[in-house]
PLY file of the C-alpha trace (Angstrom):
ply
format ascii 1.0
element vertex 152
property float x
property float y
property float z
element edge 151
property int vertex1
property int vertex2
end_header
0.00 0.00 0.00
1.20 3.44 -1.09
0.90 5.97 1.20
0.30 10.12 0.49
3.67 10.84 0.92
4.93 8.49 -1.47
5.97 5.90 1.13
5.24 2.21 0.72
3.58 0.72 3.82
5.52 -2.54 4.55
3.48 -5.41 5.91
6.08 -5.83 9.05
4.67 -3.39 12.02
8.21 -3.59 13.26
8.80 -1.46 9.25
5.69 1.05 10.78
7.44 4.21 11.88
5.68 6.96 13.41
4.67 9.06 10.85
4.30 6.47 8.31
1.62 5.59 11.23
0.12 9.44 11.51
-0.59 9.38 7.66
-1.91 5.93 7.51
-4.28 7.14 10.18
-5.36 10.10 8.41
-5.34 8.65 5.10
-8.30 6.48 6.55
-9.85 8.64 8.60
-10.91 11.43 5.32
-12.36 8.21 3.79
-15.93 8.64 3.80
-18.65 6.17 5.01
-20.58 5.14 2.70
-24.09 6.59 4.62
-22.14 9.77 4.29
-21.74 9.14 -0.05
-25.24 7.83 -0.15
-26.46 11.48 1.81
-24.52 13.54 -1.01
-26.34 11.96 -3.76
-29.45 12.37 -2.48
-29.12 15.55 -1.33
-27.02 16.72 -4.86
-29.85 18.21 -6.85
-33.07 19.96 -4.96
-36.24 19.05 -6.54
-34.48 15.78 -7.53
-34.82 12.64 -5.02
-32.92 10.00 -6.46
-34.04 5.87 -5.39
-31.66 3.37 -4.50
-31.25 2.28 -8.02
-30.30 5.51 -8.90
-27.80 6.07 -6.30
-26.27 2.66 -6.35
-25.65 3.27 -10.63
-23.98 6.88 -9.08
-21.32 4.94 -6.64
-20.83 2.26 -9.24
-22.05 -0.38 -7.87
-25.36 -2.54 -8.15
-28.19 -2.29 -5.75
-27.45 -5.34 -3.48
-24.14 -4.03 -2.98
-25.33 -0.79 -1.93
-28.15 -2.30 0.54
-25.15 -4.38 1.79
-23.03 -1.71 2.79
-25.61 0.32 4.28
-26.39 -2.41 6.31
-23.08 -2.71 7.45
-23.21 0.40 8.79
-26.28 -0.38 10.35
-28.90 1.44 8.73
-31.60 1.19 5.33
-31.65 3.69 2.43
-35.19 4.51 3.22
-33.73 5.33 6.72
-31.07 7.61 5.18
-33.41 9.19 2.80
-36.08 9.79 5.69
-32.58 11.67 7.47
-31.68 13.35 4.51
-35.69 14.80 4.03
-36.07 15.92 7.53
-32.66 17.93 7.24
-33.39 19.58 4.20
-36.92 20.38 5.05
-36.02 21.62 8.54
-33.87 23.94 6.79
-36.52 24.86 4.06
-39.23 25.56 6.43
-37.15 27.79 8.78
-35.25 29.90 6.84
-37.09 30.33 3.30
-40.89 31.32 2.51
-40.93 28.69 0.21
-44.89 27.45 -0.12
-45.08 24.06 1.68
-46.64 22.47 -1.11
-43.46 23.54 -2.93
-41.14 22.29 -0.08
-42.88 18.98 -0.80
-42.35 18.62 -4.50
-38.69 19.55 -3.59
-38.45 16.42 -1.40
-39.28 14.05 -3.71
-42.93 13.72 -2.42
-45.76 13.36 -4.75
-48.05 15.28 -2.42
-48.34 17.81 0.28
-50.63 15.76 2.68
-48.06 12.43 2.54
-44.66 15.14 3.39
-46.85 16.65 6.36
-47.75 13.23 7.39
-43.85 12.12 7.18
-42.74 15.69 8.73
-44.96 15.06 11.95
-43.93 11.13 12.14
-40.66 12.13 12.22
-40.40 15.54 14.64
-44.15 15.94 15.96
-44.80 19.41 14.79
-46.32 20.00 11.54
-44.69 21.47 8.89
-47.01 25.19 9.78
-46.66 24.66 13.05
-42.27 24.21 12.83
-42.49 27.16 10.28
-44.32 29.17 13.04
-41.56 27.90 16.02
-38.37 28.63 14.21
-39.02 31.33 10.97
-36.40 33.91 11.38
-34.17 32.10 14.17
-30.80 31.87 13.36
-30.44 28.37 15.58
-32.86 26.00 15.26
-32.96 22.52 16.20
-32.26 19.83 13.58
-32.10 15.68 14.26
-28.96 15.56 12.37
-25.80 17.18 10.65
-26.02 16.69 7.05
-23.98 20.02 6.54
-26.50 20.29 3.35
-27.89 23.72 2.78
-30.79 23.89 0.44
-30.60 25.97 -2.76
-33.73 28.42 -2.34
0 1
1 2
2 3
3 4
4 5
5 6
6 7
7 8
8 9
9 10
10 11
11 12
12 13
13 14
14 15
15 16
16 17
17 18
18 19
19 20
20 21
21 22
22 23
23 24
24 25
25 26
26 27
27 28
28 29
29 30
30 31
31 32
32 33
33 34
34 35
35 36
36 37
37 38
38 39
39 40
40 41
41 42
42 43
43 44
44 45
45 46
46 47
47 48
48 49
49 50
50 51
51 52
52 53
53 54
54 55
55 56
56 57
57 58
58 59
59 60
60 61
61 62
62 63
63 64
64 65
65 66
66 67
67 68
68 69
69 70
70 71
71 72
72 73
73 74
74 75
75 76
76 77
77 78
78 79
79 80
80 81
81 82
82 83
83 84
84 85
85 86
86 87
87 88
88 89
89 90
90 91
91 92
92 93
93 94
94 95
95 96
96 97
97 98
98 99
99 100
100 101
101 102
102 103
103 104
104 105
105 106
106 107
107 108
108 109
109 110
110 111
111 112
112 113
113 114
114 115
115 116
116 117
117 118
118 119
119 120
120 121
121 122
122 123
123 124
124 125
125 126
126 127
127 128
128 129
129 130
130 131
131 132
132 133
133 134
134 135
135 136
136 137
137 138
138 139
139 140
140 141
141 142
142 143
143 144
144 145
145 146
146 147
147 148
148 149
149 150
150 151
């Protein structure tokens, strides 16, 4: 194995030095999980929700493989997506004027009654009622860190 630095990684640990160590480390640690790949590509073109198909085609690799390696990590692409949703609308509803109907559509769902069914399931306000809470506040709460920002 090659390292950054040009450096070939021998397979004795005795032939590990200590900053052959430090980049091996960090040369692992910037690879990304592949929950963290699969939350890009969803969240890569608003108004477009891609399905697992679609994703899996994007990473190169079929389906199973995908579903596999999610699982590994312990989670589903529907749980992912449902992540990925919630952040992004979160961030639509608090901080843009955007129509809720629209904020739907943006999310991939088909109507405006099934997203405000799926926004209360997954933080018990609904979508109005979240918009009301946290328009205009510069900290609001979110259930996870995507580090996406919507395009509005």
């Amino acid at each position: 194995m090659r390292l950054e630095n040009g450096n070939r990684l021998e397979s004795s640990p005795s032939a590990l030095d200590y900053s052959s160590h430090h980049l091996l480390i960090a040369t692992l640690s910037r690879r990304t999980s592949c929950v963290d790949e699969v939350r890009e590509r969803i969240s890569a073109r608003p108004g477009f929700i891609p399905n697992l198909e679609q994703v899996a085609n994007d990473l190169a690799v079929s389906p199973r493989t995908l579903r596999r390696r999610l699982a590994a990590e312990g989670t589903k692409f529907q749980k992912v997506l449902d992540e990925v949703r919630l952040d992004m609308a979160q961030e639509y509803l608090a901080i843009s004027t955007l129509p809720v109907g629209t904020i739907a559509e943006l999310l991939g769902f088909s109507h405006q009654a099934n997203f405000g069914h799926a926004f209360k399931r997954w933080c018990g306000l609904s979508p109005r009622q979240y918009r009301e809470k946290w328009a205009g506040v510069d900290c609001y709460p979110k259930t996870r860190s995507s580090g996406h920002r919507p395009v509005i």
